[in-house]
C-alpha positions as protocol buffer text, in pm:
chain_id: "A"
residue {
  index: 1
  type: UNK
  ca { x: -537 y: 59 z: -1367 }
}
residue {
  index: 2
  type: UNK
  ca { x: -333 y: 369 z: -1274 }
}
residue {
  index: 3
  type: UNK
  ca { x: -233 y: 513 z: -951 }
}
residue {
  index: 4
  type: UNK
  ca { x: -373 y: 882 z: -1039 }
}
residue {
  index: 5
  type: UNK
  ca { x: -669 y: 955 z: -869 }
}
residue {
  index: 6
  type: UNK
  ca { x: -752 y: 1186 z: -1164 }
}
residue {
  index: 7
  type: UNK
  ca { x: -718 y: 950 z: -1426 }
}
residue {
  index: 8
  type: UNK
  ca { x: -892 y: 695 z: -1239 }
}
residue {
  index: 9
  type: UNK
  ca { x: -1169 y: 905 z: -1235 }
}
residue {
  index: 10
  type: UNK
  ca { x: -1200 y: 1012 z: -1583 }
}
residue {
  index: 11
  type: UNK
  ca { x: -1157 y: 655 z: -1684 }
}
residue {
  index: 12
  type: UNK
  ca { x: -1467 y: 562 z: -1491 }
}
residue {
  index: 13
  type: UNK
  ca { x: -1648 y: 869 z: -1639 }
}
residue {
  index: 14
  type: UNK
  ca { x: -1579 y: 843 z: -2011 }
}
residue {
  index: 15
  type: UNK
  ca { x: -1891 y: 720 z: -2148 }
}
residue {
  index: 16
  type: UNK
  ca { x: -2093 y: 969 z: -1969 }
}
residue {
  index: 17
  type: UNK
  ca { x: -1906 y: 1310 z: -2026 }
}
residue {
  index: 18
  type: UNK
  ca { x: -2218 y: 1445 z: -2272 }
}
residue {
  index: 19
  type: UNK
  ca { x: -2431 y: 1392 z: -2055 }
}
residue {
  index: 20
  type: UNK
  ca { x: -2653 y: 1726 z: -1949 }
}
residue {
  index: 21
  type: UNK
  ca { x: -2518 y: 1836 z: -1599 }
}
residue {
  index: 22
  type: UNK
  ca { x: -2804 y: 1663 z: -1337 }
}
residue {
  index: 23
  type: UNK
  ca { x: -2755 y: 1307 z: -1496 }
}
residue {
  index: 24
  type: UNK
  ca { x: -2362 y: 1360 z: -1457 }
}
residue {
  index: 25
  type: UNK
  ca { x: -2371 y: 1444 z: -1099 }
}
residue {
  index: 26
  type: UNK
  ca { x: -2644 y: 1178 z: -1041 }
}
residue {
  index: 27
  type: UNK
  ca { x: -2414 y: 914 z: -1226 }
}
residue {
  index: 28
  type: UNK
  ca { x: -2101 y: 1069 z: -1001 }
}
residue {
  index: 29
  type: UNK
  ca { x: -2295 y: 1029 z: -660 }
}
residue {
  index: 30
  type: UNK
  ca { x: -2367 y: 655 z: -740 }
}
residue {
  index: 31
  type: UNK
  ca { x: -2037 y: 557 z: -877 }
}
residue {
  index: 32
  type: UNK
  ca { x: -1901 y: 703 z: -542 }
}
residue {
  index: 33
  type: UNK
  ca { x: -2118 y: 499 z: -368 }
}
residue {
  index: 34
  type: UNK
  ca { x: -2057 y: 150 z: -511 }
}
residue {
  index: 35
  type: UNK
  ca { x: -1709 y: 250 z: -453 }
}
residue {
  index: 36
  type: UNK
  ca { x: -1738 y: 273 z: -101 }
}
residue {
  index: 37
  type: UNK
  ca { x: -1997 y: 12 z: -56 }
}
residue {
  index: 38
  type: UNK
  ca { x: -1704 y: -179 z: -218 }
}
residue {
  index: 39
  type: UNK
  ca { x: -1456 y: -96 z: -31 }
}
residue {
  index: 40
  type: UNK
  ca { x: -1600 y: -153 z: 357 }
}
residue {
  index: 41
  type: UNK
  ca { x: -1747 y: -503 z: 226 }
}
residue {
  index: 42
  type: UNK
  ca { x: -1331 y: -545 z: 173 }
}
residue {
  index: 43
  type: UNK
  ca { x: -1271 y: -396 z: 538 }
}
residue {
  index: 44
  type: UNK
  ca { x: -1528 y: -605 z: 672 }
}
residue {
  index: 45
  type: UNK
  ca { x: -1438 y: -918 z: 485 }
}
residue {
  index: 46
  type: UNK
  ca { x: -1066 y: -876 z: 599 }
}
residue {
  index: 47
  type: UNK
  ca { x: -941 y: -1135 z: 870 }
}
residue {
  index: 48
  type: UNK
  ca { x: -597 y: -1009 z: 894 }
}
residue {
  index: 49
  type: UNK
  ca { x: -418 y: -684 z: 1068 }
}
residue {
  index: 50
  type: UNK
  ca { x: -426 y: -440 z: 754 }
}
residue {
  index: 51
  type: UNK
  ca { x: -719 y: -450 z: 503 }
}
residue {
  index: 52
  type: UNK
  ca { x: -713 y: -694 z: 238 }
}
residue {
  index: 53
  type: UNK
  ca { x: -570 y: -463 z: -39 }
}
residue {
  index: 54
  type: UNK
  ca { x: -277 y: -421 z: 173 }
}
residue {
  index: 55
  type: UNK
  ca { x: -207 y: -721 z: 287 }
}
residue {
  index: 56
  type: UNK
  ca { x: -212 y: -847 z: -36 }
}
residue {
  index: 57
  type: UNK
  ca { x: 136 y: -538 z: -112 }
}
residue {
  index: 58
  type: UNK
  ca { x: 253 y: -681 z: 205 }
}
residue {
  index: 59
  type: UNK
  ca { x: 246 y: -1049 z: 99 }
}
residue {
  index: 60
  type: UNK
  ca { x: 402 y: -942 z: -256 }
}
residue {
  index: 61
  type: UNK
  ca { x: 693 y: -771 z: -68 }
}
residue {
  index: 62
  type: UNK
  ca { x: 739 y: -1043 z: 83 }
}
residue {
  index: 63
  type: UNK
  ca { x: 797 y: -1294 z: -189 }
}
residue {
  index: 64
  type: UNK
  ca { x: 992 y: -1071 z: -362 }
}
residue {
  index: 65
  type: UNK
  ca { x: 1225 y: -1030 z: -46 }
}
residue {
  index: 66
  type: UNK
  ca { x: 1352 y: -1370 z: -25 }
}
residue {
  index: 67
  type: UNK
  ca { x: 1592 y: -1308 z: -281 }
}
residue {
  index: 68
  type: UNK
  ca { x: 1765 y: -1045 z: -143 }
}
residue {
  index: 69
  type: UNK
  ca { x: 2065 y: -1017 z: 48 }
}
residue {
  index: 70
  type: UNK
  ca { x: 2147 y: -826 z: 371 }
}
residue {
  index: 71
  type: UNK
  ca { x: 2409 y: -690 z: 521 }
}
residue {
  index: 72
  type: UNK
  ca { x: 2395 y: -449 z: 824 }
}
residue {
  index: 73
  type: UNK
  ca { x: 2583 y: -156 z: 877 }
}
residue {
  index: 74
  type: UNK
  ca { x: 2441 y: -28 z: 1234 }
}
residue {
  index: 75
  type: UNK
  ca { x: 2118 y: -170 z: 1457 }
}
residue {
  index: 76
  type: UNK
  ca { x: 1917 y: 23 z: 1234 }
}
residue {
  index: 77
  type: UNK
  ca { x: 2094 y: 71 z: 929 }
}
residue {
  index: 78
  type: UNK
  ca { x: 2093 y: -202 z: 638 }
}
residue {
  index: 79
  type: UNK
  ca { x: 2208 y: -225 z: 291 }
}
residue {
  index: 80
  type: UNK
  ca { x: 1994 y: -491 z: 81 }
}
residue {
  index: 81
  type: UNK
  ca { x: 2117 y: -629 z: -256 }
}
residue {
  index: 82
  type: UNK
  ca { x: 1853 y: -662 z: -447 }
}
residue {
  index: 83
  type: UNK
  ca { x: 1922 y: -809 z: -830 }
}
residue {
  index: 84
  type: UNK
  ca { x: 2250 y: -602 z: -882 }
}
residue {
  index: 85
  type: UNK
  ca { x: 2146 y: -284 z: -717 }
}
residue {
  index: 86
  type: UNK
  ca { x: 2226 y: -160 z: -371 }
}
residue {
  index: 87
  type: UNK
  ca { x: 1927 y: -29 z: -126 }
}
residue {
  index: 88
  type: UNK
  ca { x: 1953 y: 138 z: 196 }
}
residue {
  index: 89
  type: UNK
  ca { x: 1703 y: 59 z: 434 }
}
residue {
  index: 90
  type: UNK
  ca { x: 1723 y: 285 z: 787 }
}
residue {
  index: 91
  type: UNK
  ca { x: 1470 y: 123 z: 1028 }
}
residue {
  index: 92
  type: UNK
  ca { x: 1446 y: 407 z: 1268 }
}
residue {
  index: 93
  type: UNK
  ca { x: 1314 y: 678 z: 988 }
}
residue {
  index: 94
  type: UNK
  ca { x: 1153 y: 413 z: 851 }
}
residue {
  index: 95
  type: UNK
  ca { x: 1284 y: 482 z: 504 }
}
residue {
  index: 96
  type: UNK
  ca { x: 1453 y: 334 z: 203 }
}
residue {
  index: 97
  type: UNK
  ca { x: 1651 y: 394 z: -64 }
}
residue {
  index: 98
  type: UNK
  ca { x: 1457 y: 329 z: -337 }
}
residue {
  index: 99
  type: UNK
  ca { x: 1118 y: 572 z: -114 }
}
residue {
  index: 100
  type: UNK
  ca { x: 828 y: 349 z: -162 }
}
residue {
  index: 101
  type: UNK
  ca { x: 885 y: 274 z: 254 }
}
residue {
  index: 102
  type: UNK
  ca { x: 810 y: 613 z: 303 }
}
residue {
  index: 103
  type: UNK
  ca { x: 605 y: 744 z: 46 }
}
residue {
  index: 104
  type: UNK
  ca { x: 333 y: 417 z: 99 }
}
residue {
  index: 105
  type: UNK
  ca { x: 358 y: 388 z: 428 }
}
residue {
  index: 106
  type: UNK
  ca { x: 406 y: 14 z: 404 }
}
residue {
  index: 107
  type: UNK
  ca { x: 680 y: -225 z: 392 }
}
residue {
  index: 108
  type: UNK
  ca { x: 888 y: -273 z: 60 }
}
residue {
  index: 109
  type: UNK
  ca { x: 1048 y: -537 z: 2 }
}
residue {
  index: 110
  type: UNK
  ca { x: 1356 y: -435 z: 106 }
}
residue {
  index: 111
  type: UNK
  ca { x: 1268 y: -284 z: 444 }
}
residue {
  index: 112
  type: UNK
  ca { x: 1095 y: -679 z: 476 }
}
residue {
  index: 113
  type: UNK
  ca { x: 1422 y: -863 z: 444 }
}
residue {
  index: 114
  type: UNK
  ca { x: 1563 y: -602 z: 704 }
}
residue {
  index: 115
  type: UNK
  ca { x: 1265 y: -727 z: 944 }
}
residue {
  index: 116
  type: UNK
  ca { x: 1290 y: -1062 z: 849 }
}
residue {
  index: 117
  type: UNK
  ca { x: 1683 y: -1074 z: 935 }
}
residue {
  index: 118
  type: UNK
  ca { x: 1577 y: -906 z: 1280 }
}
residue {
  index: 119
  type: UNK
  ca { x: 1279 y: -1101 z: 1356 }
}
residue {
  index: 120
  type: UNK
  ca { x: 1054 y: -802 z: 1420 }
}
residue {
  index: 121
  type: UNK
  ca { x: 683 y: -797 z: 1326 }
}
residue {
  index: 122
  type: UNK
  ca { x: 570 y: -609 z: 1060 }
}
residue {
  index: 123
  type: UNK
  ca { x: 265 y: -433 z: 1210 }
}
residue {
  index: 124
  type: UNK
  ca { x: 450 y: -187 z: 1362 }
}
residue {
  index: 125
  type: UNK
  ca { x: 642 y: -33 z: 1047 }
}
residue {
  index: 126
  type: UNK
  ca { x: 273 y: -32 z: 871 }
}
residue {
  index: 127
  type: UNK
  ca { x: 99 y: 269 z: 862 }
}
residue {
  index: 128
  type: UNK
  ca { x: -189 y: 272 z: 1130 }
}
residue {
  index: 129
  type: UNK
  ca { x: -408 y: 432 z: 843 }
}
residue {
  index: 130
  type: UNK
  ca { x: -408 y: 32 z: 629 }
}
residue {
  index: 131
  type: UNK
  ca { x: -563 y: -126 z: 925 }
}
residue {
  index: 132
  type: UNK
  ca { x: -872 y: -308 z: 918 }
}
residue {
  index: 133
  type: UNK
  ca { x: -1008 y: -62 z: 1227 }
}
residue {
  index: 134
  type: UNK
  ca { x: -927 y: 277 z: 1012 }
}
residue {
  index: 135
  type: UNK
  ca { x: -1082 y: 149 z: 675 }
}
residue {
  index: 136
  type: UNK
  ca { x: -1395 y: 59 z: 853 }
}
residue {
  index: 137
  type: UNK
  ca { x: -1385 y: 387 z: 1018 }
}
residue {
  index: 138
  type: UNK
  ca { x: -1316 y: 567 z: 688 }
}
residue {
  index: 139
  type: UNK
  ca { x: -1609 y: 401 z: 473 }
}
C-alpha cells in the first residue's frame, strides 16, 4: 500500500488500462463507489471519537510512546528521547520535531508521551477533520 494518491490509483487500475475509453470511465465510477461505500460503512461502524482508521494511528502511537522518555523544557515545550534520538515536541503549535504532528494532523508518538506526562486528552490535538461526525459528512 502506498501513501500516493496517484499510485494508489494506478495500482487499482492496472488491469484495465486497454480498455476502450467508456468501459474505463464506467470501471472508474464504480471503483469510486465501493470506495466510498467502504469507507462510511467504517464511519458508521466506528464507536470511538475519530474514525476507525485513525484511531487505529492513534492507538499505534501510543504503544510506541511508552518507551520514550520526557523531559520538559517550558509548559509547552518538551524534548522526548526516543531510541537514541532527540524530538522536540511544542504543544502550543502543535508540532514536532520529527513533522508527522503537523503534517497528519494527529498525534505522534512523541507529542503522546508529552500528553500522557500532562494528563491532557487527546481529542483536542486531533484534527477535527478524523472524527467520526466529518467522515460521515464527507462520504
Amino acid at each position: 500500500m502506498t501513501s500516493n494518491i496517484a499510485e494508489s490509483i494506478n495500482v487499482a487500475l492496472k488491469a484495465t488500462r486497454e480498455l476502450p475509453v467508456l468501459p474505463l470511465v464506467d470501471y472508474i465510477r464504480q471503483l469510486i463507489g465501493r470506495w466510498n461505500v467502504t469507507n462510511l460503512k467504517n464511519a458508521i461502524e466506528s464507536f470511538t471519537d475519530l474514525g476507525k482508521k485513525y484511531d487505529t494511528m492513534l492507538m499505534d502511537n501510543l504503544e510506541l510512546s511508552h518507551q520514550m522518555k520526557l523531559t520538559p523544557s517550558t509548559s509547552y515545550l518538551y524534548s522526548v528521547l526516543d531510541k537514541g534520538k532527540q524530538r522536540m515536541v511544542f504543544l502550543k503549535d502543535r508540532t514536532c520535531s520529527c513533522r508527522r504532528f503537523q503534517l497528519d494532523e494527529l498525534l505522534c508518538a512523541h507529542a503522546w508521551a508529552v500528553l500522557k506526562y500532562k494528563y491532557i486528552d487527546h481529542t483536542e490535538y486531533c484534527s477535527v477533520y478524523y472524527t467520526r461526525k466529518f467522515l460521515l459528512k464527507t462520504y
